[in-house]
MMTF fields as JSON, N, C-alpha, C and O atoms, coordinates in Angstrom:
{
  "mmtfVersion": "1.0.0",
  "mmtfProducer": "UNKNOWN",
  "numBonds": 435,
  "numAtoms": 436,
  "numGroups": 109,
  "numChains": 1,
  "numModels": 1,
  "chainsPerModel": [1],
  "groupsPerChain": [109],
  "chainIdList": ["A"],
  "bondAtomList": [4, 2, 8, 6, 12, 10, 16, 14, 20, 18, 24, 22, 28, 26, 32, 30, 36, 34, 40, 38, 44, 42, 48, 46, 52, 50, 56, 54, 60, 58, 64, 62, 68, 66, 72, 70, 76, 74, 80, 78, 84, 82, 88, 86, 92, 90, 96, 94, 100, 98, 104, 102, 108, 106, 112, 110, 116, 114, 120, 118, 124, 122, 128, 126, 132, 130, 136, 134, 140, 138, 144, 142, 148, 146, 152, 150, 156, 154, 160, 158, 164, 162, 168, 166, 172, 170, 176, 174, 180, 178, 184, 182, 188, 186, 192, 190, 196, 194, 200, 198, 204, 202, 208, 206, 212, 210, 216, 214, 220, 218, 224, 222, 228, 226, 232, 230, 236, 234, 240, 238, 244, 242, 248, 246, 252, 250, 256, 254, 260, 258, 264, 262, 268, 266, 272, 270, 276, 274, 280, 278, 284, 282, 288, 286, 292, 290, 296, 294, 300, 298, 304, 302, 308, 306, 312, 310, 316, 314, 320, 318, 324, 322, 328, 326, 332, 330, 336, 334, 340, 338, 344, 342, 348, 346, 352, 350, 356, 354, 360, 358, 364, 362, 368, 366, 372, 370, 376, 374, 380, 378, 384, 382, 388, 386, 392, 390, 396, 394, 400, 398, 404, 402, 408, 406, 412, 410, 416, 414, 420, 418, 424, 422, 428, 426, 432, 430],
  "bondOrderList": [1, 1, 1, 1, 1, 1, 1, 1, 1, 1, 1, 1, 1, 1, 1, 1, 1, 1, 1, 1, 1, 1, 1, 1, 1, 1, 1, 1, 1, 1, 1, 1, 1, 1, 1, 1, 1, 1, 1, 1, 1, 1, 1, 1, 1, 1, 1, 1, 1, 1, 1, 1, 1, 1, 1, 1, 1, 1, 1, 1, 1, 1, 1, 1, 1, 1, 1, 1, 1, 1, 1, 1, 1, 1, 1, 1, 1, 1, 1, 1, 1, 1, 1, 1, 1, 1, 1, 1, 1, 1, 1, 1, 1, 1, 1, 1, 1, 1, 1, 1, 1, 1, 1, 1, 1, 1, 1, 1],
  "groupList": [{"groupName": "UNK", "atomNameList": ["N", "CA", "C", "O"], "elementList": ["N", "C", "C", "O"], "formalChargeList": [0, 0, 0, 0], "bondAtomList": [1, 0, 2, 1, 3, 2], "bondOrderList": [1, 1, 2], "singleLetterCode": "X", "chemCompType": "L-PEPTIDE LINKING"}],
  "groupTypeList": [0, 0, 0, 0, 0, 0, 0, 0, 0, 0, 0, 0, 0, 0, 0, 0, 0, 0, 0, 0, 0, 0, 0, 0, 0, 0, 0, 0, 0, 0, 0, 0, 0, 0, 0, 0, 0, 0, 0, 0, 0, 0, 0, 0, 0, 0, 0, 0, 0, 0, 0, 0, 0, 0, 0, 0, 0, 0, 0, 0, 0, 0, 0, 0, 0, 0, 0, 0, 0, 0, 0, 0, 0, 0, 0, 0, 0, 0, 0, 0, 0, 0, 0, 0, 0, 0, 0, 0, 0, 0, 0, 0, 0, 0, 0, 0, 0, 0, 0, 0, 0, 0, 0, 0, 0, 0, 0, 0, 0],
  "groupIdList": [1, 2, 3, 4, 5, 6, 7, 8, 9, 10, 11, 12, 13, 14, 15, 16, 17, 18, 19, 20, 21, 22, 23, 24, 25, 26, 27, 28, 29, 30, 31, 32, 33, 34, 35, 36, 37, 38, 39, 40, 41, 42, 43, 44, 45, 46, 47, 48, 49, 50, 51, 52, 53, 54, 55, 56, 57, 58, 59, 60, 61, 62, 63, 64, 65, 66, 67, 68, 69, 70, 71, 72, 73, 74, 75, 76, 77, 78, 79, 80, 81, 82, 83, 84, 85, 86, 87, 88, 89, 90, 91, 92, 93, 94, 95, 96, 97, 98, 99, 100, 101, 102, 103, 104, 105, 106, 107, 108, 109],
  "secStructList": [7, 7, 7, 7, 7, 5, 7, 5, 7, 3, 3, 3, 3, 3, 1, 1, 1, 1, 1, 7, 1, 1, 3, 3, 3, 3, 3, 6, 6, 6, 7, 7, 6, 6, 3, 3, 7, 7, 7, 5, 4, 4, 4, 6, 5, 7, 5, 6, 6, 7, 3, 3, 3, 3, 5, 7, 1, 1, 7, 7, 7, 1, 1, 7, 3, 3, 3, 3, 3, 3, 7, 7, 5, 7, 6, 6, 6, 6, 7, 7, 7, 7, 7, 7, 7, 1, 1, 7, 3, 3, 3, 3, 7, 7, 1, 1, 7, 7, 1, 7, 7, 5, 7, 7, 3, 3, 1, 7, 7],
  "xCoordList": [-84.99, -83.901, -83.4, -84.212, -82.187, -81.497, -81.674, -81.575, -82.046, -81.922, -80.515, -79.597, -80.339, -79.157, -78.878, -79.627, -77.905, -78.082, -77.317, -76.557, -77.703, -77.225, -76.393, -76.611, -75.499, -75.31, -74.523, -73.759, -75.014, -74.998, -73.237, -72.914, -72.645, -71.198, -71.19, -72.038, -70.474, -70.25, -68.519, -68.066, -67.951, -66.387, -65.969, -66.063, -65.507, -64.731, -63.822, -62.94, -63.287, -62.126, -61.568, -62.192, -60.259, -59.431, -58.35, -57.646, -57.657, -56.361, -55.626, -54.492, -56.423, -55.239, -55.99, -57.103, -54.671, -54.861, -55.873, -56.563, -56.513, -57.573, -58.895, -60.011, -58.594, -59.743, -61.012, -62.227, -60.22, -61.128, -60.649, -61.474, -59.48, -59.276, -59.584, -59.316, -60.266, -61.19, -61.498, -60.625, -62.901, -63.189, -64.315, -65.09, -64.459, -65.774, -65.97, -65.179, -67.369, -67.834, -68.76, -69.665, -68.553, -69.098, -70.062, -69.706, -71.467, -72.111, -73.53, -74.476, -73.255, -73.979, -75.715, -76.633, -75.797, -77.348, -77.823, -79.035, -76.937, -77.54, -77.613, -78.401, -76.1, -76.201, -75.579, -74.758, -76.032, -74.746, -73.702, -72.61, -73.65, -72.521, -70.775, -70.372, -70.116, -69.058, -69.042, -68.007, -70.116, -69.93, -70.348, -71.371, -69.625, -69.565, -69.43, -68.958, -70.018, -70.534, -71.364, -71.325, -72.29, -73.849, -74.763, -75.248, -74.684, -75.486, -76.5, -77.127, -76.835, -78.538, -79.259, -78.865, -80.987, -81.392, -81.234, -80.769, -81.561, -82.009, -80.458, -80.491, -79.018, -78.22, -77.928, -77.257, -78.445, -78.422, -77.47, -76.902, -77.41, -76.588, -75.499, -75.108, -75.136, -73.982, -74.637, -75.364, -74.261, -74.59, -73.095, -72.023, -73.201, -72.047, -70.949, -70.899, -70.235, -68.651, -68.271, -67.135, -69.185, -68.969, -67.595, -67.125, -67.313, -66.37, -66.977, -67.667, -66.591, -67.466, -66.904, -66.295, -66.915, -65.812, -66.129, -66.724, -65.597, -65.991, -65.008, -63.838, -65.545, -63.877, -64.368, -65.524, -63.3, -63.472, -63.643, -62.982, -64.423, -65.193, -64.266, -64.427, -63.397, -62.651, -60.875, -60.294, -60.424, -58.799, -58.433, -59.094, -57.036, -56.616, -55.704, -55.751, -54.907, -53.676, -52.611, -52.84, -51.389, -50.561, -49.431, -49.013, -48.986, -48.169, -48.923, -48.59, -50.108, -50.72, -51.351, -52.194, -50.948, -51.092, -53.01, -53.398, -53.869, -54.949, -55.463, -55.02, -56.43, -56.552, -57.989, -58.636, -58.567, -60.243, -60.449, -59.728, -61.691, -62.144, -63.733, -64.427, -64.042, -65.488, -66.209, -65.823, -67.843, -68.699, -69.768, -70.446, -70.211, -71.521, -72.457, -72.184, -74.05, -75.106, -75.607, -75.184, -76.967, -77.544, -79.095, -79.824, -79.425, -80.86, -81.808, -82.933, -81.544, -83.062, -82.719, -83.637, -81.634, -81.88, -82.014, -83.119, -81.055, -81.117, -80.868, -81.516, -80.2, -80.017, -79.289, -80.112, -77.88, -77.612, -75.752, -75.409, -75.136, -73.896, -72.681, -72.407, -72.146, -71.109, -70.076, -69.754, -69.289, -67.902, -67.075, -67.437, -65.94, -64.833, -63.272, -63.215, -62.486, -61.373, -60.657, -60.728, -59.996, -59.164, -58.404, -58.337, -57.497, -56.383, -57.305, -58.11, -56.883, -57.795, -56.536, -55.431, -57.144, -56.157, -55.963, -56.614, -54.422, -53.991, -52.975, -52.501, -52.999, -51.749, -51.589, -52.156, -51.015, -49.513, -50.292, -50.103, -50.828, -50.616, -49.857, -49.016, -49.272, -47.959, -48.316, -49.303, -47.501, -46.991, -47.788, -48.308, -48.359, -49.667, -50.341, -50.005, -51.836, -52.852, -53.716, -53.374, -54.894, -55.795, -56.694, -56.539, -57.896, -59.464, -59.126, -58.267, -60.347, -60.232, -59.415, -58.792, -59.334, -58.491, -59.557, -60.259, -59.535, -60.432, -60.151, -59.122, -61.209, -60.933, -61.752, -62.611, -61.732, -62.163, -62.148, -61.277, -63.349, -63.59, -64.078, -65.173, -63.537, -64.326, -64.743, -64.094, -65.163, -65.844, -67.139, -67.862, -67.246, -68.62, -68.222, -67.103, -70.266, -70.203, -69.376, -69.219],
  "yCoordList": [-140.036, -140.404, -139.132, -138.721, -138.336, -137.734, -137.987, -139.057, -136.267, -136.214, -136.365, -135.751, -137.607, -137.095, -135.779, -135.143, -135.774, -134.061, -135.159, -136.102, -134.779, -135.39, -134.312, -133.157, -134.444, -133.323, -133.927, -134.886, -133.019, -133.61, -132.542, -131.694, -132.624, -132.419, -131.492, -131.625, -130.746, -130.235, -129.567, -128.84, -129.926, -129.718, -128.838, -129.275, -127.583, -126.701, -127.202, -126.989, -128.029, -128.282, -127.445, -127.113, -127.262, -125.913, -126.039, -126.429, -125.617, -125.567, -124.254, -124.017, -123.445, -122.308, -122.175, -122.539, -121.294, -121.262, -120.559, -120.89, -119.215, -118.305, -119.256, -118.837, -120.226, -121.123, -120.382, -120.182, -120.226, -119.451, -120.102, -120.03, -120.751, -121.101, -123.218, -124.135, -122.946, -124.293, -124.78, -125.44, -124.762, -124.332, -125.752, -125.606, -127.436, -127.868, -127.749, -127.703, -127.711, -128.247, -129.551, -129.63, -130.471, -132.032, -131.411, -131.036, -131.501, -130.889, -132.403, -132.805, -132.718, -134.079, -133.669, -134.435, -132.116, -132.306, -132.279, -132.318, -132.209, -132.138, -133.78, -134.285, -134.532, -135.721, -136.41, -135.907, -137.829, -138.828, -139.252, -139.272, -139.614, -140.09, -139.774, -138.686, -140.248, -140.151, -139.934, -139.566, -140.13, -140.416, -141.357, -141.839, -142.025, -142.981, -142.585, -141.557, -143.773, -143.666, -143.081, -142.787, -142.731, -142.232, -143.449, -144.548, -142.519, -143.484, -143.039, -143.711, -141.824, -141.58, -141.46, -141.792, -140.718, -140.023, -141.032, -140.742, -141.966, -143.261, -143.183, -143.073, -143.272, -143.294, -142.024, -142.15, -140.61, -139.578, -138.632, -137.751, -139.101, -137.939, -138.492, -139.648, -137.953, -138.735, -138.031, -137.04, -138.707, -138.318, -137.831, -138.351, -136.97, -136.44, -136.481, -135.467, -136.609, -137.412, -138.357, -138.829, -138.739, -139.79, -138.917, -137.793, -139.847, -139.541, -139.547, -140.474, -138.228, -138.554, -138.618, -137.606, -139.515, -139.558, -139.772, -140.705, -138.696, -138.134, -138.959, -138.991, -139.797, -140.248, -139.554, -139.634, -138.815, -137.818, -138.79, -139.735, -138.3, -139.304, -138.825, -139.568, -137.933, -137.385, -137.754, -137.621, -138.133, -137.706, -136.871, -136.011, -136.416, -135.327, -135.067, -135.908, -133.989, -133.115, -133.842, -134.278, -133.928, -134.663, -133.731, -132.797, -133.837, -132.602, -131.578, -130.784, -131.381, -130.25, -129.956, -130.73, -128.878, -128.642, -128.791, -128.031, -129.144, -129.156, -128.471, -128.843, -127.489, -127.476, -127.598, -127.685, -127.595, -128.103, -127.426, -126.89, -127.695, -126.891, -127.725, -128.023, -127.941, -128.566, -127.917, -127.329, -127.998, -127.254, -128.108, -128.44, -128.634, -129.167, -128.188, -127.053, -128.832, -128.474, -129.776, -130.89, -129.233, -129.811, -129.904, -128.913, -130.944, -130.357, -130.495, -130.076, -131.08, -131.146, -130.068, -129.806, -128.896, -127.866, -126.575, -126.306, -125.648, -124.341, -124.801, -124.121, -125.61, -125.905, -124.957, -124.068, -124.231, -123.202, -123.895, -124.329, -123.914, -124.223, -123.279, -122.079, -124.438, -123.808, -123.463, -123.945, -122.091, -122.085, -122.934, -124.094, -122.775, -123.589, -123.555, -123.186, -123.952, -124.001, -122.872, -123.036, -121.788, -120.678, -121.022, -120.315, -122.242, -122.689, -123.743, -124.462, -123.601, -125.082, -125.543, -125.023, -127.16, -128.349, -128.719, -128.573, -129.335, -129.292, -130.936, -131.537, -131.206, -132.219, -131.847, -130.869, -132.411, -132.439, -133.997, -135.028, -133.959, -135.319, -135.854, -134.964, -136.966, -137.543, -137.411, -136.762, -138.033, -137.634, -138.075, -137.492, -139.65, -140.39, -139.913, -140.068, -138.952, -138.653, -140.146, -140.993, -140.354, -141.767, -141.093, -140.001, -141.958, -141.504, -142.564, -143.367, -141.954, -142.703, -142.364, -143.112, -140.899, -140.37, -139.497, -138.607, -139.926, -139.91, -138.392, -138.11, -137.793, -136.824, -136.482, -135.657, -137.037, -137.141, -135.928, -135.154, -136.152, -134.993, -135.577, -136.125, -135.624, -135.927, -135.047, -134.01, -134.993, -134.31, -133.469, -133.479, -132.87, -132.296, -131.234, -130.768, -130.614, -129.467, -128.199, -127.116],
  "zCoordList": [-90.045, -90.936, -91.636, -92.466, -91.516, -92.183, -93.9, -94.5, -94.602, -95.571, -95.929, -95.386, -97.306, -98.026, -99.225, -99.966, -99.052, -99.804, -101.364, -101.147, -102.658, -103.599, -104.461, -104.094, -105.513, -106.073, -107.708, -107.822, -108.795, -110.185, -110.712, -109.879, -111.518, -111.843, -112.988, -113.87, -113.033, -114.495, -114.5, -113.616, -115.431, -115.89, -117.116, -118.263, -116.834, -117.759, -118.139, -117.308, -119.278, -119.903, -121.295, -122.303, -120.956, -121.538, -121.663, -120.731, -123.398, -123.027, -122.88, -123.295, -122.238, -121.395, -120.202, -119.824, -119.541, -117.961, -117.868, -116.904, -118.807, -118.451, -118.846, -119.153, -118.782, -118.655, -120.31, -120.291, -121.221, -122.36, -123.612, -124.523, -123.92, -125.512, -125.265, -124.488, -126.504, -126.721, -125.862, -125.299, -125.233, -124.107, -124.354, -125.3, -123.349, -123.602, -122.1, -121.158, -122.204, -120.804, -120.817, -121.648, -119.985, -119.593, -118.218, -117.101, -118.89, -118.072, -117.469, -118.146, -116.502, -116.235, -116.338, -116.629, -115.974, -116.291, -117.442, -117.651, -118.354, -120.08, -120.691, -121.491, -119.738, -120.561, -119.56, -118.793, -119.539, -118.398, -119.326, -118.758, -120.611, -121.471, -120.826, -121.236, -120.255, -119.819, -118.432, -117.877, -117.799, -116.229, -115.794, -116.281, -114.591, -113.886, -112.386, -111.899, -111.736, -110.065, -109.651, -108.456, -110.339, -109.694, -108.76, -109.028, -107.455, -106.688, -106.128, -105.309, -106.475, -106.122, -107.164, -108.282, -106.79, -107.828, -108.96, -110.062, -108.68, -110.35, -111.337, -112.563, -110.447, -111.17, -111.983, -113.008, -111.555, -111.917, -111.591, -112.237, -110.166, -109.224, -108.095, -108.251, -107.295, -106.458, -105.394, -105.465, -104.379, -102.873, -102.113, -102.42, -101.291, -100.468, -100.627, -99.931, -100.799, -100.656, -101.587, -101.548, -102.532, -103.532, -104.349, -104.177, -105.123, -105.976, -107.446, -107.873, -108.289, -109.573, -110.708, -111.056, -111.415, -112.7, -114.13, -114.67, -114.623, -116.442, -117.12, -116.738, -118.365, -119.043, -120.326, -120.743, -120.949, -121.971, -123.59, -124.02, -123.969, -125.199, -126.29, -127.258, -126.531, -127.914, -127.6, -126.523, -128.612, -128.343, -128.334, -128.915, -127.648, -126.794, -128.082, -128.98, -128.216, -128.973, -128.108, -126.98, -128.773, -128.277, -127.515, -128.199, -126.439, -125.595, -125.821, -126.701, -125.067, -125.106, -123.646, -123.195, -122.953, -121.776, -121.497, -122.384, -121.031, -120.862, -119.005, -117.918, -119.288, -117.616, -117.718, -118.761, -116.142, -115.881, -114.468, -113.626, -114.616, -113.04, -112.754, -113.726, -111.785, -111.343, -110.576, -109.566, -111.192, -110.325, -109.909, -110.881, -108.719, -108.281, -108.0, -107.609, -108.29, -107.397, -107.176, -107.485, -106.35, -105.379, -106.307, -106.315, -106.927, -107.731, -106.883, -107.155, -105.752, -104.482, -103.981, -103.203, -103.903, -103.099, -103.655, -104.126, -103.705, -104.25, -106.201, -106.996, -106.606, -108.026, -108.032, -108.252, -107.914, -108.341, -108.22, -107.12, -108.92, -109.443, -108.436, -108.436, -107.633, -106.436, -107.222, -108.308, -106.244, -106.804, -107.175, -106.979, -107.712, -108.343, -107.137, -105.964, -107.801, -107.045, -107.752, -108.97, -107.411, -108.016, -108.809, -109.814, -108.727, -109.706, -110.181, -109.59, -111.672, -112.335, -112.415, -112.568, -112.21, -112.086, -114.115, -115.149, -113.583, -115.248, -115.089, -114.126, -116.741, -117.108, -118.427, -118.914, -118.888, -120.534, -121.016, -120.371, -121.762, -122.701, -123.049, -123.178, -123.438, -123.857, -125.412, -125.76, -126.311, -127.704, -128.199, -129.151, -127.643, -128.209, -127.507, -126.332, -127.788, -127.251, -127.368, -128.193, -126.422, -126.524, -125.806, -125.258, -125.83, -125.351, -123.669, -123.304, -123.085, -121.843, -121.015, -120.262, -121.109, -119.529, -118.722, -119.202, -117.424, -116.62, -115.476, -114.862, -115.505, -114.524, -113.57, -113.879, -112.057, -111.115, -109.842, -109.446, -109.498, -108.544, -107.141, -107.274, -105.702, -104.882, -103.587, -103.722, -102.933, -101.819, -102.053, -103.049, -101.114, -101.28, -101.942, -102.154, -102.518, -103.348, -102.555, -103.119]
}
């Protein structure tokens, strides 16, 4: 039977492009609070291809450009945090900022 390879999430959220002014990171191995769809690993971790999704616990600034970037590892293998994507992905809040906007990542590490 084929090992599944599992892998746990962590998210740079920022509001500038150099990815440096007010800067949080949603880091799944410190805490699960705001993630959803873990299906391995006792609801810990996601397996392959899952899709993994953070809903941000604070309200947002209202029209305020926000960008993010995602990093997986693998804690059954090397544990060591894969590259990112070069452009971090971004949106604009509308005028009413609200909690519960969701930012999703899928494919493998």
């Amino acid at each position: 039977m084929p090992t599944l390879t599992t892998s746990v999430i962590k998210f740079k959220f920022v509001k500038n492009l150099g990815m440096s002014a007010s800067c949080q990171t949603f880091d799944q191995t410190s805490s699960q609070t705001g993630w959803s769809g873990q299906n391995a690993d006792s609801g810990n971790a996601y397996t392959s291809g899952t899709q993994a999704t953070y809903t941000i616990q604070t309200k947002l600034d209202p029209s305020t450009p926000y960008y993010w970037r995602s990093y997986a590892t693998d804690p059954a293998g090397t544990n060591t945090w894969s590259s990112t994507q070069t452009t971090p992905y971004s949106f604009t809040t509308n005028k009413r900022p609200r909690t519960g906007i969701k930012l999703l990542n899928s494919g493998d590490p």
